[in-house]
TORGUKE-190430 format. One record per residue (C-alpha): residue number from 0; residue in one letter; x, y, z. Coordinates in pm, whole numbers. Layout:
- seq, type, X, Y, Z
- NUM, A, X, Y, Z
...
! end
This chain:
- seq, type, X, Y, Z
- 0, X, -236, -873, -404
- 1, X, -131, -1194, -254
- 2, X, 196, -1378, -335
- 3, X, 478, -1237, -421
- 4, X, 375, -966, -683
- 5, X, 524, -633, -743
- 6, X, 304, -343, -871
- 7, X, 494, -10, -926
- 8, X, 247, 291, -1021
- 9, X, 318, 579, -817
- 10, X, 264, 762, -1153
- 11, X, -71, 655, -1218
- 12, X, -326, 914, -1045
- 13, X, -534, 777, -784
- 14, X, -808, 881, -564
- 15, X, -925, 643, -369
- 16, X, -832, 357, -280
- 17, X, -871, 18, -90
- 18, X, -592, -235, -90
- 19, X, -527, -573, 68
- 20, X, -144, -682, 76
- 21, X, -54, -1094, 157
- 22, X, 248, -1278, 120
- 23, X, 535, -1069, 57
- 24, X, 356, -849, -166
- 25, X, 540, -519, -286
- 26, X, 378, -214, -354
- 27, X, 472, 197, -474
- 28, X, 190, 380, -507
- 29, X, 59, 749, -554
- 30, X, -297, 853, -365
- 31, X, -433, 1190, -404
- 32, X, -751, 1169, -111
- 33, X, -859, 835, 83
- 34, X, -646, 503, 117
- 35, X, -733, 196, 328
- 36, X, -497, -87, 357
- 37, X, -439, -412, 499
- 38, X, -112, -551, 510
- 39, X, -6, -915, 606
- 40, X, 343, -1113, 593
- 41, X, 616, -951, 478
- 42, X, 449, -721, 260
- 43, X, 549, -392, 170
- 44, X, 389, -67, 115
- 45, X, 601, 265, -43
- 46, X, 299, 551, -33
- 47, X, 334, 862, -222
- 48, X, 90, 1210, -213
- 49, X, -100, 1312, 81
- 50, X, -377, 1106, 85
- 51, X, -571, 1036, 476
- 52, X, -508, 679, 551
- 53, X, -721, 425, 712
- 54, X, -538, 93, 877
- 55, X, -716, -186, 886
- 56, X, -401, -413, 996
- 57, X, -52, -455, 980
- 58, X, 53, -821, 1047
- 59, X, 368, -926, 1060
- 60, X, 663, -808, 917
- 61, X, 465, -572, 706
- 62, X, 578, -200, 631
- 63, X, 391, 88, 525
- 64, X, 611, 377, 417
- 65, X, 543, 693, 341
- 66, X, 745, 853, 38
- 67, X, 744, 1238, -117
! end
């Protein structure tokens, strides 16, 4: 995602996933297993289920947060 877009899906069932954040991105998402991210200014990550998570990078003001 790079921008400023907002993706909201922390109904939609995922396993696995890989995601790269730029810009003031926004994110809510729900992982079941595997997530890697990469967050970079200003963006935003709101991280639902119990999935094992792999950081690549947080730059920045970036946030990952993790939500029940």
């Amino acid at each position: 995602m790079v921008g400023a877009p907002i993706l909201r899906a922390e109904k939609l069932r995922i396993v696995e996933l890989s995601i790269t954040m730029e810009n003031s991105s926004k994110a809510e998402l729900f992982c079941e297993k595997k997530i890697e991210v990469y967050l970079e200014n200003k963006s935003k990550l709101e991280l639902y289920g119990q999935p094992s998570v792999t950081v690549k990078a947080i730059k920045g003001s970036s946030l990952l947060q993790k939500r029940e």
